[in-house]
N, C-alpha and C positions, 0 to 999 in steps of 0.2 A: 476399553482401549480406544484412544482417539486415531482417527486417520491420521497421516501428516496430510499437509495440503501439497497444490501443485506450487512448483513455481519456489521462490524465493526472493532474497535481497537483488541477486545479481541481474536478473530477472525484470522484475520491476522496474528495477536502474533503467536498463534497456530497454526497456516499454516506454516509458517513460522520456527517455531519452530522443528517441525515435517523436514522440508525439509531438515534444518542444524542440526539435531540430531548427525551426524558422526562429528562435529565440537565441537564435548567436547570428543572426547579418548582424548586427552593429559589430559583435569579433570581426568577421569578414571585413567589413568597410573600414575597422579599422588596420585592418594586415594590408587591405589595398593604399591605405593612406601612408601606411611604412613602406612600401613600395613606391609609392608617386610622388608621396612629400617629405618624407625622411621621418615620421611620425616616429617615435620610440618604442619598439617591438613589446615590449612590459605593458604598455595599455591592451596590444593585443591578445597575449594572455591573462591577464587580469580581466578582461572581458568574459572571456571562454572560464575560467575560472568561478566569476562571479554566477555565472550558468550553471555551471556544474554544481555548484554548493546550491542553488535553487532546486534542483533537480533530484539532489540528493538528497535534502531537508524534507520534499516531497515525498520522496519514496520511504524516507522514517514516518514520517506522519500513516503514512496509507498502513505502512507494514505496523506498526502501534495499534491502528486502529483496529489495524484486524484480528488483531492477540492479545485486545485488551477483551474484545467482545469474543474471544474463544470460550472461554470459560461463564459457561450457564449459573448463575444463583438460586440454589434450587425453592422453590417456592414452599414456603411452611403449610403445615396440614392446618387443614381449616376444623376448629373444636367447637365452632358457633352449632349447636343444633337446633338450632333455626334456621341456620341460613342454610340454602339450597347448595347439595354440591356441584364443586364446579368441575366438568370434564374437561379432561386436557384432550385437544383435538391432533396435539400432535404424538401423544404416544403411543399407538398403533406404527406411524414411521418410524419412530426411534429404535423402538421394538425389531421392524424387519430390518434395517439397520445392523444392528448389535450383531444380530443373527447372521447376515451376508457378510459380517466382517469376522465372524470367531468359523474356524475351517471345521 
């Protein structure tokens, strides 16, 4: 049985969001310029807009990446008797694992 992970979509969004905060002054500069010069308020959301669909493109990429590599491909039994076997260094963890995770 797999853990869920921490965290999610909503999550990341907001992480994320937070990190590229400095990636909407040009929004800003432009809501100052609809204030000072009459610019057309639609550039300024389209600004913020254009940010947000970066940001959110981001956060599908990261959450992809991480649910594509969830799932391990298990490695085939080696029938060469010749060739030396190979120990898995990580099956002792996975092992205590399974175990901390079934009550």
């Amino acid at each position: 049985m797999e853990k869920k992970g921490h965290g999610g979509l909503f999550l990341c969004l907001l992480w994320y969001a937070v990190l590229y905060a400095l990636w909407t002054i040009p929004a800003w500069i432009l809501l100052a310029l609809h204030f000072a010069v009459g610019l057309p308020i639609v550039w300024f959301w389209a600004a913020l807009g254009v940010w947000f669909l970066t940001i959110l493109l981001r956060t599908l990429l990261v959450m992809f990446a991480r649910y594509s590599f969830a799932h391990r491909i298990p490695v085939p039994e080696n029938k060469n008797p010749y060739s030396k076997k190979v120990r898995d260094p990580y099956a002792a963890m996975r092992e205590r694992q399974s175990e901390q995770a079934q009550p």
